[in-house]
N, C-alpha and C positions, 0 to 999 in steps of 0.2 A: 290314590294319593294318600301318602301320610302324613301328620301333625305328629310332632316330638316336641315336648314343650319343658325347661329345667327353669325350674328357682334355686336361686343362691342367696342364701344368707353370711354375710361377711362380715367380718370383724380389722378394721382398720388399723397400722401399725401408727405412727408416731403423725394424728391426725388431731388438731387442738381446735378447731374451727369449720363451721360446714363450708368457705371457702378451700380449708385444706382436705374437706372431704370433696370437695368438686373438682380438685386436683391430680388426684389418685383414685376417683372411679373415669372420668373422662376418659382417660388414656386404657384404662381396660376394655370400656364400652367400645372405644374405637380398633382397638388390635382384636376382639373378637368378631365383631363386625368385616373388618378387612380379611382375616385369617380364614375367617370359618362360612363370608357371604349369607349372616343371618341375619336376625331379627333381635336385636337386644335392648334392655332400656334399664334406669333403674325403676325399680318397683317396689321399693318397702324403705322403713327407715328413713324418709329424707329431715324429720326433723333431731336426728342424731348425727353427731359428728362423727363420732368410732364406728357408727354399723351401719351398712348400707345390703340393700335386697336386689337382685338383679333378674331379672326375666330373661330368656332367651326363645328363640321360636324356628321351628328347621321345617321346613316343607321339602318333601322328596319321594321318589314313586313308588321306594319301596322300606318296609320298614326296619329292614338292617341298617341301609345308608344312613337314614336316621337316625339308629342308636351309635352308630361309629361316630357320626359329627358328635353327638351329647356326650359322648366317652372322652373323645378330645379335646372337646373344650372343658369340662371337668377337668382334666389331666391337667391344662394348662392353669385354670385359674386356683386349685389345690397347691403348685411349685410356686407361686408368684409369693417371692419372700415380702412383699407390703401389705399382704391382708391371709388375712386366716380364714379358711374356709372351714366355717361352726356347722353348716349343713347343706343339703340340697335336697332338691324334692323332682321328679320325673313324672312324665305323663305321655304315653304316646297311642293315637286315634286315628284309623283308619277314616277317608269320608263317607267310608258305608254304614260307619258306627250310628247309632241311633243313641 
């Protein structure tokens, strides 16, 4: 089994309030969730309106299908013209890993 695991660090477009930041991550949280059948939540940032941090998490048997789902969903959340993607971080672990 494999663990793939992405943090995104994001920078929010025309967000003036953390209601208008709970507006424009929900619906990311939920099209990755739906699209890609993972594990996402946000994770950093919640007491900033413009930056928000997102977790993702892929369980799969092997560890290519792993990196393809993390490639694609990169891909998608880099185009989404409402928030800027400032960076990301990867990590992928076998469960034989010690």
């Amino acid at each position: 089994m494999w663990i793939g695991w992405m943090e995104f660090d994001l920078l929010l477009g025309e967000v003036h309030s953390l209601k208008g930041k709970r507006s424009a991550v929900r619906p990311l949280i939920a099209e990755i969730r739906r699209k890609f059948e993972v594990a996402v939540a946000e994770t950093g940032h919640q007491d900033l309106h413009r930056r928000a941090g997102l977790g993702v998490c892929v369980v799969a048997a092997d560890a290519a299908h792993v990196v393809a789902i993390l490639d694609r969903i990169e891909r998608m959340v880099a185009y989404r013209p409402e928030v800027e993607l400032l960076s990301t971080r990867r990590g992928l672990h076998s469960s034989t890993d010690e």
